[in-house]
C-alpha positions in Angstrom: 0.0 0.0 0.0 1.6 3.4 -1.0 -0.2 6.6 0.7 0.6 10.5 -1.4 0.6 13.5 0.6 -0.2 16.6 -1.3 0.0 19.7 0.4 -1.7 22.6 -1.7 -4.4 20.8 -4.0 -4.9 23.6 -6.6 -3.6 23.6 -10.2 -0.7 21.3 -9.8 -1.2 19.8 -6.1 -5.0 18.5 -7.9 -3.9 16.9 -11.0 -0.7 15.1 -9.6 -3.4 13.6 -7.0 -5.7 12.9 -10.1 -2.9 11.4 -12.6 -1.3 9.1 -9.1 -4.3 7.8 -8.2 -5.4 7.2 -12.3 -2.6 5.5 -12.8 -2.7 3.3 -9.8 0.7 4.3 -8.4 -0.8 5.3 -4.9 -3.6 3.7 -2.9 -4.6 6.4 -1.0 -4.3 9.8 -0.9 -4.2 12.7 1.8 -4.9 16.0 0.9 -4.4 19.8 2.5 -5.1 23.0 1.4 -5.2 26.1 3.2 -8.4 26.6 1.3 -11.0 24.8 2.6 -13.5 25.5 0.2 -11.0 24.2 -2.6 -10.2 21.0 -0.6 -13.7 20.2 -0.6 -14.5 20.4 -4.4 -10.9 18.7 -5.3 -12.2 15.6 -3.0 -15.4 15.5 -4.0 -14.0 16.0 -7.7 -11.9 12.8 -7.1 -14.9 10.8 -5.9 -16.5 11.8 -8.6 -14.2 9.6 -11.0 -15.0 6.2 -9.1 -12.0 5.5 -8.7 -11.1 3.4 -5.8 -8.4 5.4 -3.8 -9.4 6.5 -0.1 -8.7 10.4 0.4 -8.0 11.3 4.1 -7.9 15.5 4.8 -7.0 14.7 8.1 -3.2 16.9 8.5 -2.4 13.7 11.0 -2.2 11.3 8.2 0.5 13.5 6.3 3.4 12.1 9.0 2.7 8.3 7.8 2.6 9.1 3.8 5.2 7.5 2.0 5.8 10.7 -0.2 4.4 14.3 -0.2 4.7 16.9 -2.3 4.8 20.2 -1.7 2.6 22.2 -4.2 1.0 25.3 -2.2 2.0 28.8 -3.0 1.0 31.2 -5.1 1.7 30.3 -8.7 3.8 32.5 -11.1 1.9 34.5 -13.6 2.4 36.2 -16.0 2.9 39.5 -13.8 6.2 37.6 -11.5 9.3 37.8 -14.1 11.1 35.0 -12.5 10.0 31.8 -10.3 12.8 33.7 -7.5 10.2 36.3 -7.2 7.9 34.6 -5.6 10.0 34.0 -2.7 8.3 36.0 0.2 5.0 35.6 -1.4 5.2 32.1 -1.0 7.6 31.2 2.2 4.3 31.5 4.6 3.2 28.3 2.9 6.6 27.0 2.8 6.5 27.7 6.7 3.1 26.2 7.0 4.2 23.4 5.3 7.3 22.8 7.3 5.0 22.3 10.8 2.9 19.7 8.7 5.7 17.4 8.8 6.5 17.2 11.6 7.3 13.6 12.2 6.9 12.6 8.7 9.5 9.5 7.7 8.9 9.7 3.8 10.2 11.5 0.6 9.5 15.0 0.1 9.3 16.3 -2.9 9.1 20.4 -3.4 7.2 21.9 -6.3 6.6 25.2 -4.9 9.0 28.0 -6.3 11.6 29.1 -5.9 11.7 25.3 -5.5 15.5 25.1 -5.1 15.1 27.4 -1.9 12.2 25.8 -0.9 13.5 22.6 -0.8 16.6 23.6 1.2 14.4 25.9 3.2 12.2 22.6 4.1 15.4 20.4 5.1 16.5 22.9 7.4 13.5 23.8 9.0 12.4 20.3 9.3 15.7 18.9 10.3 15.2 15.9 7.3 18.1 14.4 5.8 19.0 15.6 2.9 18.4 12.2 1.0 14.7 12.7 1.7 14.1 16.5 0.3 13.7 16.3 -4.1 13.1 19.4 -5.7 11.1 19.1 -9.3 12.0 21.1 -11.8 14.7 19.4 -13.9 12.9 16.7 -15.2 10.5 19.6 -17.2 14.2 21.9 -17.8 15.5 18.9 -19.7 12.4 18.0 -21.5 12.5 21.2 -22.7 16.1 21.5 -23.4 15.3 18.3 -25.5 12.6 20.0 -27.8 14.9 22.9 -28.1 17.7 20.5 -30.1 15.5 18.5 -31.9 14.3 22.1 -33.2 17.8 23.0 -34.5 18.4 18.9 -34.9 21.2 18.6 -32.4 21.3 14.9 -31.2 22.4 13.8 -27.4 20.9 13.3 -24.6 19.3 16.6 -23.0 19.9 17.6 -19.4 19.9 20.9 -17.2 21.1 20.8 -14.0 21.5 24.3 -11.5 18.6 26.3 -10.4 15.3 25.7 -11.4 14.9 29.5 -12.8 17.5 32.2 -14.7 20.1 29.9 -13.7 19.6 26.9 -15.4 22.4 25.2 -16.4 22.1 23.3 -19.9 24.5 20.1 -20.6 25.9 21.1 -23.9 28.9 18.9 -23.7 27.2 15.6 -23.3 25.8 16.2 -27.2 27.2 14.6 -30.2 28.8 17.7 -31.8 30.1 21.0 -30.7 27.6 23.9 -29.7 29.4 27.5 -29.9 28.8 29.7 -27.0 26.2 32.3 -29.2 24.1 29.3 -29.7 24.1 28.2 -26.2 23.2 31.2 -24.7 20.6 31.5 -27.3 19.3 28.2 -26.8 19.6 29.2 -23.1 18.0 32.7 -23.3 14.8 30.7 -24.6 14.9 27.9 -21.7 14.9 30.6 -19.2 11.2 32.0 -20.7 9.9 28.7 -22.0 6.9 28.6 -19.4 5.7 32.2 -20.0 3.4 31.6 -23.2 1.7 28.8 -21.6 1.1 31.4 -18.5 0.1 33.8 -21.2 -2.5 31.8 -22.6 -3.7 29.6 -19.9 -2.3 30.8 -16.7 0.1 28.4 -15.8 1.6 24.8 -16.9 0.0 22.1 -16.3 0.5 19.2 -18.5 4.4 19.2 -18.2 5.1 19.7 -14.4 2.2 17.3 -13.4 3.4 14.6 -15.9 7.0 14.7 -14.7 6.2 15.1 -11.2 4.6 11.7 -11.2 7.0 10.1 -12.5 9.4 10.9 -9.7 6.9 9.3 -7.3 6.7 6.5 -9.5 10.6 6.1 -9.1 10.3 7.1 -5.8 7.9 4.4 -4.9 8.6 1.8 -7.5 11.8 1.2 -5.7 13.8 1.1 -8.7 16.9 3.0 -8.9 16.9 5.6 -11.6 19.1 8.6 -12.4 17.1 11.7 -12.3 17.8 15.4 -12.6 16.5 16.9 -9.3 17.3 19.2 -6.9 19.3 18.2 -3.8 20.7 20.0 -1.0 24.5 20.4 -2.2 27.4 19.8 1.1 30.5 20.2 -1.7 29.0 18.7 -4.5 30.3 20.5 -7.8 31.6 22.8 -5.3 29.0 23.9 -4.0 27.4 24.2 0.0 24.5 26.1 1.5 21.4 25.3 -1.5 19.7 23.1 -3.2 20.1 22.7 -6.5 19.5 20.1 -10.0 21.9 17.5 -10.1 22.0 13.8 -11.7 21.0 11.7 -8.4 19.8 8.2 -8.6 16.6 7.9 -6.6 14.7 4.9 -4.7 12.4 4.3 -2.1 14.7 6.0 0.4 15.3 8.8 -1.6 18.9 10.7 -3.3 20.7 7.9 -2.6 23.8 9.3 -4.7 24.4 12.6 -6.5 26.4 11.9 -9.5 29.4 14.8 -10.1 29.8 15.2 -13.9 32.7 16.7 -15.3 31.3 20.2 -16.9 33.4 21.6 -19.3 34.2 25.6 -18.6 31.2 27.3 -19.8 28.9 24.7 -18.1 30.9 25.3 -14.9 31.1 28.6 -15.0 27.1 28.8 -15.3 26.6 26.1 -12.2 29.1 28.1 -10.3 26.9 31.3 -10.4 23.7 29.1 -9.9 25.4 27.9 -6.9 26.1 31.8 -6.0 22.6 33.2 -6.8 20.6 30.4 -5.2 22.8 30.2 -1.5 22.3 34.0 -1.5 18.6 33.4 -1.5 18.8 30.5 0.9 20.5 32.6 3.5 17.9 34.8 3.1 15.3 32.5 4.8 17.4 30.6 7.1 19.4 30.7 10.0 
């Protein structure tokens, strides 16, 4: 039996509870929004399908899940420039959420942005190890990176590690032929605003984050160990200390159980290095 906590069930929080239970990766769910009004109609919205899964709303029942994600926050529209704005708009759910898990023993895995802070936020505040906080967000970075190549018909495999934001940091090296630097920064100039005309014309993604973020639970609670890009909470790694950030980890049922170091060739260093800079700044910010 595998039990999903989801902790702010609006846009994203709702359908990753929808598409888990759909799929039959979890057998029951608990949900929590600050909204109570919201709660309601996403439960009763579930129930509605027939499907089978029991839904607890009880905040008690988030401690025993086996994973919960962390998807409350205001969303970024098409007003908030960058997913780092949203920092102090969003840390009294962050906050909120850290006293909800209180005594939890799963996975947690941060959607909310600035994920990368959140997620180290989250560690610290809930003194987790760091094997058990996974930010999402470079799952999506990468699939985008991917349909960026296949536009210009670059072959490799796609990855971006660094901060899930202006930082991103896009594996050019890893590709079968040489990319200048004008053509990575212009492939990378486009990463960075690859989110704002779905925001434009719907009001946020949906599809993509939802899609990926199940499939890090399915990892997660499939038990089978698989290389993902997600953010971890970094203690030298790349040489880096004091955030969170994307990173190749492999990933079971107990979490990051090793962070891969990749040799990055200069411009790819140089870019993680000031992801590393930017996203500790902000995490010092917001704790201790």
């Amino acid at each position: 039996m595998s039990r999903l906590a989801v902790v702010g069930v609006g846009r994203i929080g709702g359908e990753v509870a929808y598409l888990a239970a759909s799929l039959g990766i979890v057998d029951e769910l608990v949900l929590y929004d600050h909204n109570p009004a919201l709660l309601k109609a996403q439960v009763l919205d579930l129930e509605h399908t027939g499907l089978q899964t029991s839904i607890s709303t009880e905040k008690r029942d988030i401690k025993n899940a086996d994973v919960c994600v962390f998807a409350a926050g205001l969303p970024r529209d098409p007003t908030v420039k960058t997913r780092a704005d949203l920092l102090n708009a969003n840390l009294p759910a962050t906050r909120e959420c850290a006293t909800l898990l209180a005594g939890f023993s799963g996975i947690l895995v941060t959607v909310t942005n600035p994920m990368d802070i959140n997620n180290f936020y989250l560690k610290k505040m809930t003194g987790m190890e760091r094997e058990r906080c996974i930010g999402f967000g470079g799952q999506l970075d990468s699939a985008r990176f991917a349909l960026a190549l296949k536009k210009r018909e670059i072959a490799g495999s796609a990855y971006v590690l660094g901060e899930h934001g202006e930082h991103q940091v896009p594996v050019f090296s890893l590709l079968t032929k040489p990319v200048s630097v004008p053509q990575r920064e212009e492939i990378l100039t486009g990463l960075r605003g690859a989110s704002m005309p779905v925001i434009q014309g719907k009001g946020g993604t949906v599809y993509g984050p939802v899609l990926h973020i199940v499939h890090l639970i399915h990892t997660i609670l499939d038990n089978t160990k698989k290389r993902v890009i997600c953010s971890s909470v970094l203690e030298g790694e790349y040489g880096i200390n004091g955030c969170s950030l994307g990173v190749p980890a492999w990933v079971n049922r107990n979490g990051i159980c090793e962070i891969e170091e990749w040799e990055l060739d200069d411009w790819e260093k140089t870019e993680m290095d000031d992801a590393g800079r930017f996203a500790a700044s902000l995490c010092r910010q917001v704790t201790p």
